[in-house]
Backbone bond lengths (Angstrom), bond angles and torsions (degrees), N, CA, C in turn:
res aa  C-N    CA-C-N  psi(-1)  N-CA   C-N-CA  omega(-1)  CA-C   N-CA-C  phi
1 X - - - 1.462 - - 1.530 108.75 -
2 X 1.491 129.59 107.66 1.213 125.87 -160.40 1.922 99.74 -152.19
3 X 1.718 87.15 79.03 1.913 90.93 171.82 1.509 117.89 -94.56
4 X 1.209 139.51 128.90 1.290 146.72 166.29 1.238 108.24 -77.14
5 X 1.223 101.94 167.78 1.819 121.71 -158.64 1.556 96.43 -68.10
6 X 1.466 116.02 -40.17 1.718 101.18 168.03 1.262 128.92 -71.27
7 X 1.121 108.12 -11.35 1.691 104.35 170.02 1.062 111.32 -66.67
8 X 2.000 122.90 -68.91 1.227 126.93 152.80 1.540 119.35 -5.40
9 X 1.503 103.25 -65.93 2.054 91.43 -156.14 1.900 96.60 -75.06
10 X 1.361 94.90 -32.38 1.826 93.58 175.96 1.897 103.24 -52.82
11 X 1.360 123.49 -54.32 1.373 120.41 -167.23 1.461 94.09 -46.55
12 X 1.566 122.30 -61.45 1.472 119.50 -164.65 1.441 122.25 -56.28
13 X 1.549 109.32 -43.46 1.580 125.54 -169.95 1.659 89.21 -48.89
14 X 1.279 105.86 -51.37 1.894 109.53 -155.98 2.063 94.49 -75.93
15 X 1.209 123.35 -13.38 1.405 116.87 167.43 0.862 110.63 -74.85
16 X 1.328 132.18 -28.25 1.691 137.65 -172.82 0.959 88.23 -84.95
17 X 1.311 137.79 -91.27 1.657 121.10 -143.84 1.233 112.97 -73.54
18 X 1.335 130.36 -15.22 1.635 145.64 178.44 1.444 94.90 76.71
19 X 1.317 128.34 37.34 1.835 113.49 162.35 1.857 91.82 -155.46
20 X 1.731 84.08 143.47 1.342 88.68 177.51 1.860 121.21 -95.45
21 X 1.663 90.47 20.48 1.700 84.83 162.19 1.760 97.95 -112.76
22 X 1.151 137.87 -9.70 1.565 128.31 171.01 1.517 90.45 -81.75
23 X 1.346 124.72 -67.76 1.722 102.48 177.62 1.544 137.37 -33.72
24 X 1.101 99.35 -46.21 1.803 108.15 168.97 1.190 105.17 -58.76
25 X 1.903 126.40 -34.84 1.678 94.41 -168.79 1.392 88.85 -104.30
26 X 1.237 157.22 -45.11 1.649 132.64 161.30 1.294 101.64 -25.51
27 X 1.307 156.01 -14.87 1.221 148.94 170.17 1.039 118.66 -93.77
28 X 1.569 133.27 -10.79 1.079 138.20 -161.11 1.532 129.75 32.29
29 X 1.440 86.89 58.49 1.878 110.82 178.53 1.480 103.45 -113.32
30 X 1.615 111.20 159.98 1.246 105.27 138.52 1.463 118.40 -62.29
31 X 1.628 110.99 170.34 1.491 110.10 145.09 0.761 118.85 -75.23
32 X 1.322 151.98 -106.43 1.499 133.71 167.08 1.669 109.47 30.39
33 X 1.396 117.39 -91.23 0.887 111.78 170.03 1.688 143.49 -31.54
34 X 1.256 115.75 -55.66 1.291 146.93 178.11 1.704 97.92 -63.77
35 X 1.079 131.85 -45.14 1.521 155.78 158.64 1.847 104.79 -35.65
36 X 1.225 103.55 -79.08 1.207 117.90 167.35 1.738 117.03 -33.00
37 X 1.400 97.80 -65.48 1.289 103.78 177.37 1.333 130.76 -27.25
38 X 2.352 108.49 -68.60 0.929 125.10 159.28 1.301 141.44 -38.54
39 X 2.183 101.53 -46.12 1.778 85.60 151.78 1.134 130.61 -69.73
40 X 1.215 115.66 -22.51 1.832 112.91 171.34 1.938 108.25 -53.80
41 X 0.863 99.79 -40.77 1.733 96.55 -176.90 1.683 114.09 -73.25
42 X 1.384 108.12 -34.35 1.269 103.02 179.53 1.698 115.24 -81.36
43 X 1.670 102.29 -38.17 1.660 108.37 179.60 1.718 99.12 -48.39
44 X 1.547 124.81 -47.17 1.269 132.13 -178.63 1.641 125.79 -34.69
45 X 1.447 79.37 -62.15 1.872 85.17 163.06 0.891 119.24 -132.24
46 X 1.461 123.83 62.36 1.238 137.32 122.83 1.780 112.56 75.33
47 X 1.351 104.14 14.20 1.685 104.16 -176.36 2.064 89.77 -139.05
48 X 1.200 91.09 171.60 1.281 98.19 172.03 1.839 114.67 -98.90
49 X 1.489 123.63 159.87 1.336 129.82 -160.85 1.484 117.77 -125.69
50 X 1.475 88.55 -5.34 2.014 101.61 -171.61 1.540 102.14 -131.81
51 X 1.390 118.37 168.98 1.092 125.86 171.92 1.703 102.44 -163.10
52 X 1.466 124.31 133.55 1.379 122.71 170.70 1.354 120.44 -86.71
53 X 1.080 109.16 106.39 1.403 122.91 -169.10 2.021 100.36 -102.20
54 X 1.674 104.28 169.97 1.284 100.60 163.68 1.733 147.09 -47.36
55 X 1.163 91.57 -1.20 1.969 104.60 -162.23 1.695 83.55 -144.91
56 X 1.048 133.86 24.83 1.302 133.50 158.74 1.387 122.34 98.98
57 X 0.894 142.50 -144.81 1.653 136.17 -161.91 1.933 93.16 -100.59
58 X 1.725 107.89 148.76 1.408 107.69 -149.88 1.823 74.36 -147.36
59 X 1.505 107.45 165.20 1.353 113.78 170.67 1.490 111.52 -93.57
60 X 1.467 106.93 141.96 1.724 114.03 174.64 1.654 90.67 -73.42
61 X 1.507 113.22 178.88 1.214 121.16 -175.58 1.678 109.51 -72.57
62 X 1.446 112.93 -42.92 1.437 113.65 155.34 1.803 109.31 -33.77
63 X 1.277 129.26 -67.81 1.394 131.96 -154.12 1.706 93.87 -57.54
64 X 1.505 128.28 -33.09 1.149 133.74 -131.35 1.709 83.72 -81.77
65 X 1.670 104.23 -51.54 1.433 105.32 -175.88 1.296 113.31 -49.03
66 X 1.660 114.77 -55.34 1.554 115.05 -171.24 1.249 120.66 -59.00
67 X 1.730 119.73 -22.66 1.291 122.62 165.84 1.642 129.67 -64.61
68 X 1.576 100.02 -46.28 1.475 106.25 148.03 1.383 132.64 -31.24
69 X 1.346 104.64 -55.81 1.961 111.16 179.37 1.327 114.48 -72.20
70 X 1.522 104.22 -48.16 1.420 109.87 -179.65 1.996 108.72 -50.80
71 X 1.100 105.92 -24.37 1.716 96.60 -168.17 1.361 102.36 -79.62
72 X 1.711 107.62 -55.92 1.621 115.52 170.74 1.944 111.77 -40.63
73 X 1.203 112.88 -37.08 1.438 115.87 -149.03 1.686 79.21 -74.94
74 X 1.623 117.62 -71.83 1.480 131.26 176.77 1.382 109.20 -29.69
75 X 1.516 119.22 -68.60 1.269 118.67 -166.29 1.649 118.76 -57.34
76 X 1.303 116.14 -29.24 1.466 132.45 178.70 1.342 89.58 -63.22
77 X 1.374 137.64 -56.39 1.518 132.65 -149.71 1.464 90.70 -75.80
78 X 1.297 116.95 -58.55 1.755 106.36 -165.96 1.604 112.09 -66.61
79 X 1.594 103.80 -13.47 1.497 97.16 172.47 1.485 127.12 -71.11
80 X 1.711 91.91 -12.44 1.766 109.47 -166.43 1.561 104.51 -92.49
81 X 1.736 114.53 -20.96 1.847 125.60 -174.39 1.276 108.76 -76.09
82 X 1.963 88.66 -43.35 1.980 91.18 178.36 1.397 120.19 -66.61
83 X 1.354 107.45 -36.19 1.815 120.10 178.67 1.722 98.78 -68.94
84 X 1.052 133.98 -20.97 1.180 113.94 -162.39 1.643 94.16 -120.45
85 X 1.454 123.60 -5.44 1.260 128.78 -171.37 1.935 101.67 -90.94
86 X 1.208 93.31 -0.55 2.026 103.38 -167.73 1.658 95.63 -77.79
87 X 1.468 107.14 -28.09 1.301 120.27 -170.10 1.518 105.56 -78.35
88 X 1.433 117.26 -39.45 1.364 113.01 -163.87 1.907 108.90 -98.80
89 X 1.335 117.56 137.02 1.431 118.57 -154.44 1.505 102.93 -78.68
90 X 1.459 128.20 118.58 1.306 118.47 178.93 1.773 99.76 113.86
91 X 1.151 130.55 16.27 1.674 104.60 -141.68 2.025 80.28 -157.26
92 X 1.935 108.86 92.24 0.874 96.98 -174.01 1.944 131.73 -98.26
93 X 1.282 135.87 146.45 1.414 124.91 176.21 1.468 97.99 -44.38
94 X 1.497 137.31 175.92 0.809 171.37 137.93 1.739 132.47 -107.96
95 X 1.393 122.27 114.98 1.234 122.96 -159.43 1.352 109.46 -116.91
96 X 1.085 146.13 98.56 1.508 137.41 -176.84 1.603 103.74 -81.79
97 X 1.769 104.58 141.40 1.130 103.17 -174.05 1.168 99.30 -146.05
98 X 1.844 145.15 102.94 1.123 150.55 159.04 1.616 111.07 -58.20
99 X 1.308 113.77 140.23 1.559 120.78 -179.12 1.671 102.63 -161.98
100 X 1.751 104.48 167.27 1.501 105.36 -179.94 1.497 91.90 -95.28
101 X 1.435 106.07 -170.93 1.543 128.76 -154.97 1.866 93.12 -65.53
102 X 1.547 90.07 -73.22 1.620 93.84 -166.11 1.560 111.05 -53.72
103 X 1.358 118.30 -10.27 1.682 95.89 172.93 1.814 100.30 -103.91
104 X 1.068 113.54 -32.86 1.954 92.03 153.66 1.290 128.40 -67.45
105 X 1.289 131.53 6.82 1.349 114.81 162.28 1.580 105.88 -125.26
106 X 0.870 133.15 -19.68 1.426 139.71 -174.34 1.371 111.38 -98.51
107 X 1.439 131.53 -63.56 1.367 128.44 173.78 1.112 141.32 -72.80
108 X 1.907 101.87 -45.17 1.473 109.80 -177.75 0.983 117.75 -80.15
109 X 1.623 147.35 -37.86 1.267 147.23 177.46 1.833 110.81 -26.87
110 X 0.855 141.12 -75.02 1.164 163.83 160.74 1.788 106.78 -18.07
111 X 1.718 83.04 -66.22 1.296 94.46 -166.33 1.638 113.65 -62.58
112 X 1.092 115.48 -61.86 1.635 131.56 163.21 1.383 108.22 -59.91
113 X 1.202 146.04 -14.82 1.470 131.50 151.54 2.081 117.41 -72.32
114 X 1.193 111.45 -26.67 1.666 123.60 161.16 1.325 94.97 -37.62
115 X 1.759 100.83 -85.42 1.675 136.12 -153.66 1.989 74.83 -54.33
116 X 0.799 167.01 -100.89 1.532 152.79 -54.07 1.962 85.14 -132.49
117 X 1.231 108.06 -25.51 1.439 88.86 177.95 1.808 122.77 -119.03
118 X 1.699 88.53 17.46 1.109 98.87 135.03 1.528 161.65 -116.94
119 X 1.450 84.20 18.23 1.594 109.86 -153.49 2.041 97.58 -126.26
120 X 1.069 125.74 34.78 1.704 122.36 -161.44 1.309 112.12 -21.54
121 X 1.393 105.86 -47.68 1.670 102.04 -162.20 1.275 101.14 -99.56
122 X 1.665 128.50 66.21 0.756 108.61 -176.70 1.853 74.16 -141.65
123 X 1.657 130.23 166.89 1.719 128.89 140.85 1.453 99.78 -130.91
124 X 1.079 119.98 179.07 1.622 133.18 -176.17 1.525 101.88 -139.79
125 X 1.118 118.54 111.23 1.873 126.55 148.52 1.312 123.90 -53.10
126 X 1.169 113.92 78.29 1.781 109.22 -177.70 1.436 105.84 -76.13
127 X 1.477 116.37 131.20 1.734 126.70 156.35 1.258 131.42 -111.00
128 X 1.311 123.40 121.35 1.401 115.22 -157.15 2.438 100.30 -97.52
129 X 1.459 79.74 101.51 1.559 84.72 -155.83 2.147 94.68 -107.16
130 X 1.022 119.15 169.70 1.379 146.83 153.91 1.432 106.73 -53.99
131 X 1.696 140.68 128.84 1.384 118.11 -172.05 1.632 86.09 -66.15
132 X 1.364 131.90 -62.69 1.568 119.32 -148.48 2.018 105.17 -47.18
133 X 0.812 116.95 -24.83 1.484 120.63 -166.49 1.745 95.21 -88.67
134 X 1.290 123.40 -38.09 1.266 128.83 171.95 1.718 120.17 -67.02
135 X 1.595 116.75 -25.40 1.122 141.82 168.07 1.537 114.57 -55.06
136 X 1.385 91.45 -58.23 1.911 115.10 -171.64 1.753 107.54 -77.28
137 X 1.314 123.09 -19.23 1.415 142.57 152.90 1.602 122.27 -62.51
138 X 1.248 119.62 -60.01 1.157 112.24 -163.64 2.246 97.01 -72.38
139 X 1.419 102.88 -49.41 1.742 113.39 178.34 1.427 78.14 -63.40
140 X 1.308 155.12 -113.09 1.310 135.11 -133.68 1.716 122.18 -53.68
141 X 0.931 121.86 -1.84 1.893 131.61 155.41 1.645 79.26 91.86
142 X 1.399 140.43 37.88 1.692 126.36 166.18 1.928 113.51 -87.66
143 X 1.912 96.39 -16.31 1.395 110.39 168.76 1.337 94.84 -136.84
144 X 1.783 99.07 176.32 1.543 103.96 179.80 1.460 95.97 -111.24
145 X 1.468 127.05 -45.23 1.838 147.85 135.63 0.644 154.48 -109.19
146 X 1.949 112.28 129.76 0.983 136.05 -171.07 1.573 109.11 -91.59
147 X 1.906 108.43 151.97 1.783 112.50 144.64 1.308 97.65 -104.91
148 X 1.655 119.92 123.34 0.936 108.51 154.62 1.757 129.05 -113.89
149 X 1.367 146.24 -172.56 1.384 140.49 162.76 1.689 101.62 -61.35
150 X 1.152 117.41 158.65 1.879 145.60 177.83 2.091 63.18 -75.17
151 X 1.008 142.34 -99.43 1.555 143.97 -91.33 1.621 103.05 -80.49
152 X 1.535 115.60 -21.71 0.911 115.44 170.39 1.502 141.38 -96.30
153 X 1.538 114.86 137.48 1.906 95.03 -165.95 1.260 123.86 -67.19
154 X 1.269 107.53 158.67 1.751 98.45 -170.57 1.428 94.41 -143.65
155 X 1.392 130.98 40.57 1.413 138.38 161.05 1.520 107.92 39.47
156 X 1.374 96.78 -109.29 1.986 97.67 -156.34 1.455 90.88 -115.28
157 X 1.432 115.96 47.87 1.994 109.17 173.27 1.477 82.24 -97.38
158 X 1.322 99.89 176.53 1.599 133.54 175.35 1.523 97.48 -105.62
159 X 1.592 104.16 123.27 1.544 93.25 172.17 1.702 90.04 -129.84
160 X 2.052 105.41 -176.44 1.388 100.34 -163.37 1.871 73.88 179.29
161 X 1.350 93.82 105.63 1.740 108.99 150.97 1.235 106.32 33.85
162 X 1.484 124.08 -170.31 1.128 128.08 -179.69 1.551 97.43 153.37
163 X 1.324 152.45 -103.57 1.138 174.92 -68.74 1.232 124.34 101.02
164 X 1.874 116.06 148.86 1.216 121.97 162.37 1.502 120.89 -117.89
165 X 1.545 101.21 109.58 1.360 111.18 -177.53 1.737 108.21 -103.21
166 X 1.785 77.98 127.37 1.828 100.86 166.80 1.191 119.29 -111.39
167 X 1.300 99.81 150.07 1.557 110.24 -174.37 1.657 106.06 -102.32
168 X 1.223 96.39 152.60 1.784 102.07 -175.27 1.434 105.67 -133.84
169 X 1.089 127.91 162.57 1.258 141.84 178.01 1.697 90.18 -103.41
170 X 1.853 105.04 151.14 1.279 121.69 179.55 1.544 110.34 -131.56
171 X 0.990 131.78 129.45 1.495 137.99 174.22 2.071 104.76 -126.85
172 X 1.750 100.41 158.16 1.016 123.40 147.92 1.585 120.42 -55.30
173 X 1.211 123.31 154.42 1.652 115.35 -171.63 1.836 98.99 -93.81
174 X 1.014 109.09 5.29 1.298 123.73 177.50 1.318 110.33 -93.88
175 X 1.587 128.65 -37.06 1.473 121.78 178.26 1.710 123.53 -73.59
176 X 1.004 92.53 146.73 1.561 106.93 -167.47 1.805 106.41 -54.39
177 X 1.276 104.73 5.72 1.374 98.45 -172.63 1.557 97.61 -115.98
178 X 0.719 136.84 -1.11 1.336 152.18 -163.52 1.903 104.73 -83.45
179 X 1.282 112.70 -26.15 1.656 124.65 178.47 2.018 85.14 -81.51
180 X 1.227 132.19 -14.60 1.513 117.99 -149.18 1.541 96.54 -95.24
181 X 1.174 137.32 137.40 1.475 140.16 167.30 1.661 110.23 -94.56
182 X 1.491 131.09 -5.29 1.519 119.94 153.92 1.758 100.47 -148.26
183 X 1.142 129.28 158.96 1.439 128.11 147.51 1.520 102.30 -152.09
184 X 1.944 111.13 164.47 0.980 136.26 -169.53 1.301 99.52 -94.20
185 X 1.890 114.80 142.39 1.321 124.18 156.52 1.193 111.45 -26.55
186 X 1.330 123.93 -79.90 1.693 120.71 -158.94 1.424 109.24 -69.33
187 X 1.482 125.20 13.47 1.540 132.01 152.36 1.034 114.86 -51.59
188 X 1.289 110.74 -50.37 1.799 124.20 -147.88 1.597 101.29 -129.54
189 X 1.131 119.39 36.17 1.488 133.68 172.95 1.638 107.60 -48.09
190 X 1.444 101.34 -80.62 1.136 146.72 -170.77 1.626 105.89 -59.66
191 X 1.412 122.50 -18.52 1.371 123.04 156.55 1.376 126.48 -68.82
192 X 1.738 123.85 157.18 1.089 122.68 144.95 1.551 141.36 -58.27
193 X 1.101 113.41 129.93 1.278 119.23 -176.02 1.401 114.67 -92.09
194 X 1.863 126.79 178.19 1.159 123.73 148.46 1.575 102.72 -149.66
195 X 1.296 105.69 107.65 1.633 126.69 -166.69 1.433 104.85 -96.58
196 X 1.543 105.91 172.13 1.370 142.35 149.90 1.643 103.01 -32.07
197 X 1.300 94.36 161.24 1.848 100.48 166.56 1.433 86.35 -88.79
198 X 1.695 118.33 158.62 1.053 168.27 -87.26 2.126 86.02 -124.76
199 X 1.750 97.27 -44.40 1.477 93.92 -166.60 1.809 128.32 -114.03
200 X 1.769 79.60 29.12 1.620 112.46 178.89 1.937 103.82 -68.69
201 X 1.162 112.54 147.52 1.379 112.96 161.96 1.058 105.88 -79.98
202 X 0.998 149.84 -48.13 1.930 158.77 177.76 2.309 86.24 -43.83
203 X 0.934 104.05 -65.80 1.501 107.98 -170.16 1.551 106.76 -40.82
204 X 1.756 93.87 -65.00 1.863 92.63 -172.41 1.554 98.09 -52.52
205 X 1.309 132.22 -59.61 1.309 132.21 -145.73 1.986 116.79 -51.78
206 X 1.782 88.89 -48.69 1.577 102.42 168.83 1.786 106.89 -63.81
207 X 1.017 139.95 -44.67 1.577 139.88 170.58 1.715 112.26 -55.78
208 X 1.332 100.89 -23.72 1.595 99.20 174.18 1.656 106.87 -79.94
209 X 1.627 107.78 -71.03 1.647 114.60 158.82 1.679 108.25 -3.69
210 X 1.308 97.25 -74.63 1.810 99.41 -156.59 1.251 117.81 -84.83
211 X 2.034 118.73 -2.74 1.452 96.62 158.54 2.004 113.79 -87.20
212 X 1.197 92.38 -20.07 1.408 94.77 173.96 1.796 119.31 -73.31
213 X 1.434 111.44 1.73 1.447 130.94 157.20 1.600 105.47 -92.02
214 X 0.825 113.35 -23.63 1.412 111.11 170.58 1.464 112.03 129.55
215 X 1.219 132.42 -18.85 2.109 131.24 -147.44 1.613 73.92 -144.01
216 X 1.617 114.63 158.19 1.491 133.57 151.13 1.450 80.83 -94.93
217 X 1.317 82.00 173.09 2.264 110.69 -165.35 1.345 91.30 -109.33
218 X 1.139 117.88 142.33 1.109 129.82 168.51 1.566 127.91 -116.75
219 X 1.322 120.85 116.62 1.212 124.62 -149.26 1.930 115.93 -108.05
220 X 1.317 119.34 135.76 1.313 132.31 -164.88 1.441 103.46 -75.96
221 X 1.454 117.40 -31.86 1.651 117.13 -145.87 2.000 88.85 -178.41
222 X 1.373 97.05 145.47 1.614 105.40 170.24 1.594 97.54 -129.61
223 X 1.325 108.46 146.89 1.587 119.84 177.43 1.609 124.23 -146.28
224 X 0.792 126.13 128.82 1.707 137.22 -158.94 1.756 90.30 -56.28
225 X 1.656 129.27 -25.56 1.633 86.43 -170.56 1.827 95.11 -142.10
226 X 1.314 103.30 -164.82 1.023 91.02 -177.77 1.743 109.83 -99.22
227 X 1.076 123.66 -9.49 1.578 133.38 162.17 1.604 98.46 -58.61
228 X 0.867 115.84 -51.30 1.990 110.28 -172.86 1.530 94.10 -64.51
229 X 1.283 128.34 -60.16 1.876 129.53 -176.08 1.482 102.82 -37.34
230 X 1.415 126.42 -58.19 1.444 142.72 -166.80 1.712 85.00 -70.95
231 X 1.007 128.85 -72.71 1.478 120.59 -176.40 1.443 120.06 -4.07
232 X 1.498 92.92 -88.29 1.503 142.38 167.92 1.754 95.38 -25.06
233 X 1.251 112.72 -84.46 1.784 126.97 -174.26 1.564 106.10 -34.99
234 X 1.350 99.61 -47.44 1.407 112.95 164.52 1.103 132.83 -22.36
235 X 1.403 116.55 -58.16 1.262 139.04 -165.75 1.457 102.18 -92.96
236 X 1.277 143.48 -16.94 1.713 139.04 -156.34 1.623 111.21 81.37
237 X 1.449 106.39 28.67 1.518 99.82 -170.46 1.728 106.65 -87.09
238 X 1.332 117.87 -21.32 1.344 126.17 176.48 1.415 108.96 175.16
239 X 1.316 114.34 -147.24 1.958 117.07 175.05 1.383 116.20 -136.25
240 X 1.144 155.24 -177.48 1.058 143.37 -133.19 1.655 134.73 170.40
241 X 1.247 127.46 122.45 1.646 109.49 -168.51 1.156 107.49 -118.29
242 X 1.266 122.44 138.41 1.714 107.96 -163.58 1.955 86.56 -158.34
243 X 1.129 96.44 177.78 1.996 94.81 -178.65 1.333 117.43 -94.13
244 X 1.389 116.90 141.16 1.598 118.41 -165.12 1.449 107.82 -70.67
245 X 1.115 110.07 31.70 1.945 122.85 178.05 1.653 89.19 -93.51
246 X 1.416 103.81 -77.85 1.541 126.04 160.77 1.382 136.02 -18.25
247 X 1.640 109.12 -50.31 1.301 119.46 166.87 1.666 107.12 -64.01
248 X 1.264 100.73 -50.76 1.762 106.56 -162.28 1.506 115.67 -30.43
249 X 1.775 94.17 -45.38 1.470 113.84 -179.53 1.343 102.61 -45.64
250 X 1.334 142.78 -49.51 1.443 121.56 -171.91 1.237 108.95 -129.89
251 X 1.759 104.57 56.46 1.510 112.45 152.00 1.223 120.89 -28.95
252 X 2.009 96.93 -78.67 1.406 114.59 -169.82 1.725 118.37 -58.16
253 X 1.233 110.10 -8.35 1.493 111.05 -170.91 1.992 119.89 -83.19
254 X 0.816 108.30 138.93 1.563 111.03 -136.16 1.753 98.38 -94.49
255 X 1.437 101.80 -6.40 2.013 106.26 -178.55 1.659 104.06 -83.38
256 X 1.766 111.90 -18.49 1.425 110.00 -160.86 1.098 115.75 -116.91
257 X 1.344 135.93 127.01 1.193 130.95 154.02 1.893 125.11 -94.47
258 X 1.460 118.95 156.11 1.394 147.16 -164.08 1.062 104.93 -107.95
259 X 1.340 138.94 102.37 1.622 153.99 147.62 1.363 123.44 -100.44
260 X 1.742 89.53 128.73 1.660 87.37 -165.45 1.999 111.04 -88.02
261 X 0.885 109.40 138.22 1.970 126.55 -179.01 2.112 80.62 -63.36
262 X 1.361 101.28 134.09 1.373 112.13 177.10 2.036 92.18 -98.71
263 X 1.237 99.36 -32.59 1.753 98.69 -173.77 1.532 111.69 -58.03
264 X 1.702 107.63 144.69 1.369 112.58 -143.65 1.445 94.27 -82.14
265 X 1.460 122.24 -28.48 1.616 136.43 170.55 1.783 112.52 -46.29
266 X 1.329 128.31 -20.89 1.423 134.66 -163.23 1.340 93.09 -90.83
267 X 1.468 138.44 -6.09 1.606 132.50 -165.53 1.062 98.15 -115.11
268 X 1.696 160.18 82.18 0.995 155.07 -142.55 1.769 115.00 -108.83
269 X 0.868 137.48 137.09 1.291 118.58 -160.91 1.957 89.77 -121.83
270 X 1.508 118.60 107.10 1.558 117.26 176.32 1.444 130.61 -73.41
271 X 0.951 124.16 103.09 1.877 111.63 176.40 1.666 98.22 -90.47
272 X 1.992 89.48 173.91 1.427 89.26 170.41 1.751 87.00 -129.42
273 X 1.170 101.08 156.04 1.714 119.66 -152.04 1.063 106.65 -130.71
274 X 1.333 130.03 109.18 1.775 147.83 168.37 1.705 120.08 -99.96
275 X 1.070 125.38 157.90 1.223 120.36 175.71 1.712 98.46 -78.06
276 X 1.497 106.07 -54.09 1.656 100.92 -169.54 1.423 97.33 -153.11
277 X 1.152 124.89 100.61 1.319 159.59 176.73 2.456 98.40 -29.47
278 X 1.704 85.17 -73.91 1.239 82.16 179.24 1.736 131.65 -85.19
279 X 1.185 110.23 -2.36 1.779 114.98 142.76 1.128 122.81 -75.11
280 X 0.949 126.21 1.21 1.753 131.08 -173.22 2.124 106.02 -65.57
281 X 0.910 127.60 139.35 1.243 127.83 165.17 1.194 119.69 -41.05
282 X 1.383 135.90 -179.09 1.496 129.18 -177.35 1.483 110.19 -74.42
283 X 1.442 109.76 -40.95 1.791 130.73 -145.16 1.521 71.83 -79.44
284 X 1.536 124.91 -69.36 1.578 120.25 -159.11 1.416 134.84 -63.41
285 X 1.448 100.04 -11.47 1.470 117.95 -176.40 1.748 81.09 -86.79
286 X 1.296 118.32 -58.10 1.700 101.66 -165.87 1.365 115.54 -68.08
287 X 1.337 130.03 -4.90 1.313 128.11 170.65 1.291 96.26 -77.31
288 X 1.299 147.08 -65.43 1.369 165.63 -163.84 1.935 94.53 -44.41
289 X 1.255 108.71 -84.16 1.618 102.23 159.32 1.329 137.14 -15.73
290 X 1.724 102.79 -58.68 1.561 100.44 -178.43 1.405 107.71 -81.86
291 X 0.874 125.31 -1.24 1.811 127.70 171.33 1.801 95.91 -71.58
292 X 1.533 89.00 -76.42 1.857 92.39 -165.17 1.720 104.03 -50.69
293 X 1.321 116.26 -40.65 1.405 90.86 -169.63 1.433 112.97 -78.69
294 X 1.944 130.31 10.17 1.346 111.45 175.30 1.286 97.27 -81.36
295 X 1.445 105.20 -53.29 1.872 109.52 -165.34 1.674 101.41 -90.38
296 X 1.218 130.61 37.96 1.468 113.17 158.95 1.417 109.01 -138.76
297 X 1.403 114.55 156.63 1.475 124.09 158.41 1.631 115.79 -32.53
298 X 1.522 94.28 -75.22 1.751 126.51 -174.44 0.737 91.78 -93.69
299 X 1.856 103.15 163.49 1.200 124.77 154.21 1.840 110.95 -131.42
300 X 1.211 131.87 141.81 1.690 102.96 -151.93 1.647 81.32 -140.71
301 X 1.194 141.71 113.94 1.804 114.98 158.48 1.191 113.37 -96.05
């Protein structure tokens, strides 16, 4: 059994896009080629690694393992280019870091623009992921850090503070809800919304919330941020849930009103999540630091 590092990144490329002709050219293979490859990996050990499923080619439980290693095997190497790239002038680490919506637009900007101009040889891969999908990333070596939610399990990672993000409800100063100082999801079921685009983690998460309130939400308009949502609410275009980071911004503004979510799910408590804190590379352990020490008390390794 003898796979090289292109077999590997070819197995993954074709997990990501779920087809093994978009994998081959993110791989910069032929098909044919790239084709070849795959039976070479499967003739190898003797089981098959793909299966065509509805949304395109998916891993058998065999593939699932090799995808596993392959990330650890990859991620170890680029952990060893960046560690050894600190040395060479011009030649930067790379840090992948999966997170949900409200801590890529609300927290990290700031925070990772500090760390980035003090650190040169260093860039960061931000992914704006689901915590459970961000969970299954950082333990499968596809990131090194995650932010994820308190609500979700995160097995045997190392986690450490982060922020507490709340969610608020937003109205026009014109809507009848606008006199209200808290209400419940399944209040405002039956209202119009004006959401996230479609492939936000903040989006799925509120669509999960409100069928388990009972109604899906039904939405007027989708918009890339949360300044366009507040816009929008603004105007009487619908209502809106966005993070009280977000709202704050247009306290003073006189079209919007701030309602607080009474549901215990709207108070989110963020960690940031490592496999192992003190194996971590130099660059990632100091990103890991300057996180906990903005948003934490302590800092403990």
């Amino acid at each position: 059994m003898r796979f090289d590092l292109i077999d590997l990144r070819l197995f993954l490329h074709i997990l990501d896009t779920g087809s093994i002709t978009h994998g081959a050219a993110r791989a910069n293979l032929s098909l044919p080629s790239a084709s070849a490859r795959l039976r070479g990996m499967e003739d190898a050990l003797g089981m098959p690694l793909l299966e065509r499923g509805r949304r395109g080619v998916e891993s058998t439980p065999t593939g699932d393992t090799l995808a596993h290693h392959a990330r650890l095997v990859l991620g170890q190497i680029e952990r060893m280019q960046g560690e050894l790239g600190e040395h060479q002038q011009g030649r930067k680490a790379c840090i992948r870091l999966w997170t949900n919506t409200a801590a890529i637009t609300e927290f990290l900007p700031s925070a990772i623009g500090l760390f980035l101009r003090d650190h040169p040889n260093v860039q960061v891969d931000l992914k704006e992921r689901q915590s459970s999908e961000t969970v299954k990333a950082v333990l499968g070596g596809a990131a090194e850090i995650g932010i994820i939610s308190d609500a979700v399990e995160h097995g045997a990672l190392q986690t450490l503070p982060f922020a507490v993000d709340k969610l608020v409800l937003v109205a026009s100063r014109d809507d009848a809800l606008a006199a209200r100082r808290r209400v419940a999801l399944a209040e405002v079921t039956e209202r119009e919304f004006i959401g996230l685009s479609a492939d936000s983690a903040l989006q799925t998460y509120l669509g999960e919330r409100a069928l388990l309130a009972g109604q899906a939400l039904a939405f007027r308009a989708n918009v890339r941020t949360f300044d366009g949502v507040c816009r929008m609410v603004e105007q009487g275009a619908g209502i809106g849930i966005v993070p009280a980071t977000a709202a704050k911004r247009y306290r003073g503004t006189p079209g919007i009103r701030t309602i607080g979510l009474s549901d215990p799910w709207a108070t989110r408590r963020l960690l940031i999540c490592m496999r192992d804190l003190n194996a971590m590379p130099r660059a990632e352990k100091a990103l890991v630091r300057h996180l906990a020490s903005l948003h934490s008390d302590s800092f403990r390794t």
